[in-house]
N, C-alpha and C positions, 0 to 999 in steps of 0.2 A: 532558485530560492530568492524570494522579494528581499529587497536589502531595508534593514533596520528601520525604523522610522522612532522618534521622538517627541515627545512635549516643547513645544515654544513659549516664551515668556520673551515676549516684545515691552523692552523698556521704554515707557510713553508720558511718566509719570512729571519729568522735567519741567520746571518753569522757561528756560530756555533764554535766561538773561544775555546770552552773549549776541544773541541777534538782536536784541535791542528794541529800536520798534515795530519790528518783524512779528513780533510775538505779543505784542499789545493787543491786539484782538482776536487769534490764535495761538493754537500750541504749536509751538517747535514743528511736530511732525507733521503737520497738516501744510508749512512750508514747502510751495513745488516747486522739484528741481527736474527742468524738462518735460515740464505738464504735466507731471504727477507729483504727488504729496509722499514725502521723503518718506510717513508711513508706509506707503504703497510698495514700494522699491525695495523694502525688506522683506513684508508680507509675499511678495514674488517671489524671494529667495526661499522660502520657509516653504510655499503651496508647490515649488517646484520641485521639490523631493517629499512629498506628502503627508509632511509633519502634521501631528493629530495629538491632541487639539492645540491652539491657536491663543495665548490668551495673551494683552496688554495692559498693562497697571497704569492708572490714571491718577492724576488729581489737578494741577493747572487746566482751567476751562477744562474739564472731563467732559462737561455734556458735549462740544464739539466733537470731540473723538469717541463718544459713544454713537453721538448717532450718521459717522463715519463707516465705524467698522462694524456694527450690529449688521448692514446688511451685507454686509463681506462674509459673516460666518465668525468671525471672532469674540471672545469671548471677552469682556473687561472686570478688572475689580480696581476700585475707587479709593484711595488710600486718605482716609480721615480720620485724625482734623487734621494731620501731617502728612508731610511727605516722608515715605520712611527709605530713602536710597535704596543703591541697588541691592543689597544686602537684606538688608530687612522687607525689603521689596518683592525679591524671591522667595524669602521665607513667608510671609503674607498670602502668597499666593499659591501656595505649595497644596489647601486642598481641593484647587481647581486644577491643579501639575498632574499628583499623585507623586509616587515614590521614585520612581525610575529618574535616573542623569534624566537631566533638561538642556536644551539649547536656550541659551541667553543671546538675545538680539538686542544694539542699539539700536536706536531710527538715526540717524544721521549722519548715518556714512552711506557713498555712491559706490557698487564695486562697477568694475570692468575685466569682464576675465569667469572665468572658472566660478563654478555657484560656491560660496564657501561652505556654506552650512554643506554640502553634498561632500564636499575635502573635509572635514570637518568625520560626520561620520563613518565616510569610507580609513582614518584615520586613526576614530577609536578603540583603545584595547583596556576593556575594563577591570580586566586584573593588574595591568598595573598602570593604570591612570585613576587619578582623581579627578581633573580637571583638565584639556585638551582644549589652548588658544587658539586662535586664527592672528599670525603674527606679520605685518608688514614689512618688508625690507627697506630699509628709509630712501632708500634712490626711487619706488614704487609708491610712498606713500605721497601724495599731490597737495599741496601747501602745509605739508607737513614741517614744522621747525624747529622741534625739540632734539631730546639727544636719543630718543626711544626708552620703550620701558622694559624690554627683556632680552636677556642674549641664550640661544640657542646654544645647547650640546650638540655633537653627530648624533646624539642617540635622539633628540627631539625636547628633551629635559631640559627645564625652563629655569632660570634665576633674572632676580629685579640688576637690573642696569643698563648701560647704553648699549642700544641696539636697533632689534626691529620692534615697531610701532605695535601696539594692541590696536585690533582691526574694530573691537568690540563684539565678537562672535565668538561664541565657547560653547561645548559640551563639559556640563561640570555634575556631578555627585552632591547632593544636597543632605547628607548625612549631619553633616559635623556643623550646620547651622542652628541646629540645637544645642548646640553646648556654648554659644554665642549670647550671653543675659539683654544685651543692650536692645532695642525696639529697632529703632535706625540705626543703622551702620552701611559702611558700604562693604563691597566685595574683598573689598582687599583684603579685610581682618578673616577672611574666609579662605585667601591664596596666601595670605600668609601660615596659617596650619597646615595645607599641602605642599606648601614650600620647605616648610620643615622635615615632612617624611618624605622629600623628593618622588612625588607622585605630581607634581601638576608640568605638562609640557606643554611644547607649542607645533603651529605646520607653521612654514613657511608661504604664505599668497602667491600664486602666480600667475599675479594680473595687475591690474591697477587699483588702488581707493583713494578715496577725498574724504576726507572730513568736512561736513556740511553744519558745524556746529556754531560759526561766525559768518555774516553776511556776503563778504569774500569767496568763500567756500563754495557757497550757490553759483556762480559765475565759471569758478574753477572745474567744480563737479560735470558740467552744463560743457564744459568746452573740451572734459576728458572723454564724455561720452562723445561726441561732434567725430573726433579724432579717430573712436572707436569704429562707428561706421563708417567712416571716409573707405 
């Protein structure tokens, strides 16, 4: 029996201030880390377990990233005259999704290790999940310096605190994004309502990531994979 497959929404939509001048005449994900564009590197993860269809939310320089990914097969919607985060971003985009859980992808993390989005759905149980993170263990997350943002039950049951790092990768239920009035919002006002009926969990990674979100990052990302082939 062929295993599952998903809708993807590749979050692309970023200004991408923290790179600085990195992104003064490109977006964020058009940024290569190892000769490919930090887009790219997700889009691999996604076409490797044959997620169907493919779409990325734009609006900083859009037209670069449209006519990036149009011959890729990917589909875009343009988010005007604002950027509506991640939250309003997915709901936006919902009737290019359709109804079914979707995979949420950021562009700017490197993995090393294991496809997640593949851990990810071999993972999900949608009677009782909402929402199913891809969560970092902070000795594995690579110039990572926070305290993390979720700690793990045995049973996989997720609460906000110090722990492992969000990878940026989730199968999530897109129900309850309508009962959300605001335009822009981000996710969290979304895992906060499944955090309450304790329906939203996480996997553990086991592999490496980088966050490729500050100039630094590119360098680090770029020297974990090096490592990896050695």
């Amino acid at each position: 029996m062929p295993a599952p497959t998903y809708p993807v929404l590749m979050f692309a939509a970023g200004f991408g201030t923290r790179m600085k001048d990195l992104t003064k005449d490109k977006p964020k994900p058009l940024i290569t880390v190892a000769c490919k564009p930090l887009v790219d590197h997700a889009l691999a993860l996604a076409r490797d377990v044959d997620c169907a269809p493919i779409i990325a939310n734009l609006h900083y320089k859009a037209e670069l990233l449209e006519a990036h990914l149009a011959p890729q097969g990917v589909q875009t919607i343009v988010e005007m005259p604002q950027i509506l985060e991640t939250g309003g971003g997915l709901r936006n985009a919902l009737s290019l999704l359709g109804k079914s859980p979707v995979i949420t992808m950021n562009t700017d993390a490197i993995w090393v290790g294991p496809n997640p989005v593949a851990q990810l759905i071999a993972g999900w149980r949608p009677d009782e999940m909402d929402a199913l993170l891809i969560c970092i263990p902070k000795e594995s997350a690579v110039g990572h310096e926070g305290n993390g943002d979720f700690m793990l039950s045995e049973s996989g049951r997720i609460e906000r605190g110090p722990g492992a790092v969000y990878g940026g990768v989730q199968i999530i239920k897109t129900d309850l994004l309508h009962e959300i009035k605001k335009e822009k919002f981000s996710l969290n006002l979304l895992w906060d309502k499944m955090l309450a009926t304790g329906r939203m969990y996480g996997l553990h990674y086991q592999g490496k990531w980088c966050d490729v979100g500050h100039p630094a990052g590119i360098k680090m990302a770029e020297n974990m994979l090096k490592m990896h082939d050695v």
